[in-house]
N, C-alpha and C positions, 0 to 999 in steps of 0.2 A: 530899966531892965528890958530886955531885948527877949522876943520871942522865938524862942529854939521850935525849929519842925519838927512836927510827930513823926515818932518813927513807926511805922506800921509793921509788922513781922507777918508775911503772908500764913495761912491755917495750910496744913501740909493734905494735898490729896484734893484740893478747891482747885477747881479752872479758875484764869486769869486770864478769858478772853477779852475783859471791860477793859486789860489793863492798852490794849490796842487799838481800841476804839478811839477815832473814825479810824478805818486805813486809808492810806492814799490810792489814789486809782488806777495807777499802776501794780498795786496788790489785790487789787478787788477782782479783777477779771481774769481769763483765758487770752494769754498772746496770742495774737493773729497766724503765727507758725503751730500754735496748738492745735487752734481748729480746725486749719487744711489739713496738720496730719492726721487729725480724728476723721476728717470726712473722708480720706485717702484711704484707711483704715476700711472705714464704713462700704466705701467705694466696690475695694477688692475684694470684700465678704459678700457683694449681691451678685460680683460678676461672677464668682465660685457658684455659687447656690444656682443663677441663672443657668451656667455650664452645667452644673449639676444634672439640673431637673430635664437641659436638652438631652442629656448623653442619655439620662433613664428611659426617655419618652421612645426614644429612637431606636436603644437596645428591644425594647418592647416591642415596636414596629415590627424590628426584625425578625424576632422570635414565632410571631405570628406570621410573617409569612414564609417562615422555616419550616411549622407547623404545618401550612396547607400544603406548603409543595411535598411532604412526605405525604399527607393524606392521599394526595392526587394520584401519586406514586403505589402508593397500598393498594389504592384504589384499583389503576390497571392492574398490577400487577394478581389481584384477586380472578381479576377478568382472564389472565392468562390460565389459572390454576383450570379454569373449569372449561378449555375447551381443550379437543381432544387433539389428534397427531395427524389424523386427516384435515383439520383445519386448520392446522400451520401450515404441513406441506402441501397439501392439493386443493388447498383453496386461497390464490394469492388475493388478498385486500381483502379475506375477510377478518384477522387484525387491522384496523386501521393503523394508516402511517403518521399520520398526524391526527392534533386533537386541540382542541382549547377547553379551560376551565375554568372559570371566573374566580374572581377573589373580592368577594364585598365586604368593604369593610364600615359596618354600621355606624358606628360608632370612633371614628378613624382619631388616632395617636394627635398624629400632627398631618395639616394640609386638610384642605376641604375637602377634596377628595380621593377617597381611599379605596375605590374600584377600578379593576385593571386585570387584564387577563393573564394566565397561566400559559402558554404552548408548550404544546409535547411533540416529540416522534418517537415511536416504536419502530426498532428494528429487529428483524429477524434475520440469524446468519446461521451458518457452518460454526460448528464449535471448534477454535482455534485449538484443536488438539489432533495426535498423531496415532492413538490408538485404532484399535481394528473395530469397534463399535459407535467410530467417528459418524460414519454415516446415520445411524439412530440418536444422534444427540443437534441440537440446537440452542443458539443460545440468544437470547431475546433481550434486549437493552430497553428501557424507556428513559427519555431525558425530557427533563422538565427545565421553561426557563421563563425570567419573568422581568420588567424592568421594577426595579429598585433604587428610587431615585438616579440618581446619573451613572450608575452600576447596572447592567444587567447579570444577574444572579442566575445559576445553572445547577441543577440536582442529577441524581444518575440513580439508578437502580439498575442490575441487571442478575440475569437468571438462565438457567440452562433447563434444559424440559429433555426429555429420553420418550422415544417411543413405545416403551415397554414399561414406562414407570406415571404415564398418564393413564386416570382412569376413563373408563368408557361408557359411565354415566353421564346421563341429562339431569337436573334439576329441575 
């Protein structure tokens, strides 16, 4: 009598991962074109992140020194409010015509260091107008400007003052 193989009928919903045991080595691993496209992968997501984190650093920079140069600007420009109409017109150079204003940056974005100066001119003219009260009117510009990395970066403000509309108070 000859021995018939058992026939086993697998349980329905049981893994049969014994039934592949060993694999060959050729199924055990990651092909060598797997893993360079995974590192490829990996690659292009730190260069994004790195691009990332410069473009935020540098927007920031800029903000801040967008910030001081209106400050600076506010600034004269407050100085203009409070003198009078004899000191525009009959007294030349006592607005100055130029000016510097520091910029420290304590605590700086990027680059060691983050101090550098402001320059201004103020100007005072004829108000480019054609009316009959032309001569009571003047009109005062400040420009501000600063380097910005390999940009130098330029602000402007300007303002018209009337002889009849300054007051003639001291503080």
């Amino acid at each position: 009598m000859q021995a018939r193989p058992l026939k086993c009928t697998p349980k329905v919903g049981v893994p049969r991962w014994h039934d592949a045991w060993p694999l060959s080595l050729s199924q055990s691993a990651f092909t060598l074109v797997e893993v360079m496209m995974g590192v490829l992968v990996m690659g292009v997501m730190l260069v994004s992140l790195y691009a990332g984190f410069t473009f935020g650093f540098e927007e920031v920079r800029l903000a801040r020194e967008n910030v001081r140069a209106t400050q600076i600007l506010a600034e004269r420009m407050e100085v203009v409010r409070l003198i009078n109409w004899d000191q525009v017109i009959n007294l030349p150079g006592y607005i100055p015509t130029s000016f510097t204003a520091p910029f420290y940056a304590d605590n700086p974005t990027n680059g060691a260091s983050g101090g550098f100066n402001y320059t201004g001119t103020v100007t005072v003219t004829n108000a480019p107008i054609s009316e009959t009260y032309a001569p009571n009117l003047r009109m005062i510009k400040i420009q501000v400007s600063w380097p910005s990395g390999k940009v130098t970066r330029k602000r402007t403000m300007t303002t018209f003052v009337s002889q009849y509309g300054m007051q003639k108070y001291v503080y």
